[in-house]
matplotlib code that plots the C-alpha trace (Angstrom):
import matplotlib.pyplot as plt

x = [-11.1, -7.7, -7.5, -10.6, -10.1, -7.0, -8.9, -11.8, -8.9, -6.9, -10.2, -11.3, -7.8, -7.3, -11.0, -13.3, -11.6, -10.2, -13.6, -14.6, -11.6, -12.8, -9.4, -8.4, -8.6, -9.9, -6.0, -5.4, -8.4, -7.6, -4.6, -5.0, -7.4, -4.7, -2.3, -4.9, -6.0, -1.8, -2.0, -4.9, -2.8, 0.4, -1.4, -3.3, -0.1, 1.7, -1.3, -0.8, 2.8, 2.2, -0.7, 1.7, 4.4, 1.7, 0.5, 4.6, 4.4, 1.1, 2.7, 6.1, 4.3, 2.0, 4.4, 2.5, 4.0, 1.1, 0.2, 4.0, 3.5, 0.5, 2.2, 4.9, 3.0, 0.8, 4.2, 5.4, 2.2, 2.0, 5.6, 4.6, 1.5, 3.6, 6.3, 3.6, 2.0, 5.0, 6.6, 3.1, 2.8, 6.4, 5.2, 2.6]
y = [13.1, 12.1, 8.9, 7.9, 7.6, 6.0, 3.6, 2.8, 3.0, 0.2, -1.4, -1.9, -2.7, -5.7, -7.2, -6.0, -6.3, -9.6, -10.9, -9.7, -11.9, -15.1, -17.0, -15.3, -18.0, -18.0, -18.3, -15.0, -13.0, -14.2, -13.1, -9.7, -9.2, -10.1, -7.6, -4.6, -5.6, -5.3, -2.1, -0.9, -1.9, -0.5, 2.7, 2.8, 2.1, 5.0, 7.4, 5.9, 7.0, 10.3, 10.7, 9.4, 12.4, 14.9, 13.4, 14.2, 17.7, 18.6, 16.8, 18.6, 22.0, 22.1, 19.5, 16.5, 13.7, 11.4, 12.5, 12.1, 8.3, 7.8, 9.6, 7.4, 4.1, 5.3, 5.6, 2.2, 0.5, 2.2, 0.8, -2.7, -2.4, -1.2, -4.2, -6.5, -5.5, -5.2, -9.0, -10.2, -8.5, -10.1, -13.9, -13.7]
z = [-17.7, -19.2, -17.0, -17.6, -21.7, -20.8, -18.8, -21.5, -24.2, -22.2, -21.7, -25.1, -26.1, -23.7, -23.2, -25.6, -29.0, -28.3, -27.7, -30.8, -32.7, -32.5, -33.3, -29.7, -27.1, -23.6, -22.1, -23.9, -22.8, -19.1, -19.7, -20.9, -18.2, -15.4, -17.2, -17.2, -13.5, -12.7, -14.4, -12.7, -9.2, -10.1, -10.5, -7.5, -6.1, -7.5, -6.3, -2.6, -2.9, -3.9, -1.4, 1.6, 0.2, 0.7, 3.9, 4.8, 3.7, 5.5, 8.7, 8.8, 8.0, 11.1, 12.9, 13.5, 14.2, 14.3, 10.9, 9.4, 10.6, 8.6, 5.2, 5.7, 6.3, 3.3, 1.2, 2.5, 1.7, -2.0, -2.5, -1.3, -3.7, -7.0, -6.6, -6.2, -9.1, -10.6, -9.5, -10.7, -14.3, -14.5, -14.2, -16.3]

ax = plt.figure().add_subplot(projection="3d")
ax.plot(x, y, z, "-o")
ax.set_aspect("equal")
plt.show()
């Protein structure tokens, strides 16, 4: 329940009360929407992380190696997903 106020704080924050200023320009609302769509990446990236570590945990506790493969790709492809979102929020 907490996310999701952070999510419709962010939201009004970023899109909706700049739209509402009318001095704000259409630049500046694309750009606050690219920075809350990196946010929303980063995160989803951060979840996949943690998600992989559990996979791990499940895997080496009833030893299965095809599972530990898959919590490790899932970490790996979290990783990939956070830097990108990362890299990205940085050249904006």
């Amino acid at each position: 329940m907490k996310l999701l106020s952070l999510v419709a704080n962010k939201l009004s924050e970023n899109i909706i009360m700049p739209m509402a200023d009318t001095s704000i320009t259409g630049n500046q609302i694309l750009s606050n929407v690219l920075s809350l769509l990196s946010s929303g990446v980063t995160v989803a990236g951060g979840i996949l992380i943690v998600w992989g570590a559990v996979q791990i945990g499940l895997a080496i506790k009833d030893q299965q190696g095809a599972n530990m493969e898959k919590g490790i790709l899932t970490i790996v492809g979290g990783a990939v997903l956070t830097v990108a979102a990362l890299w990205f929020k940085s050249i904006l």
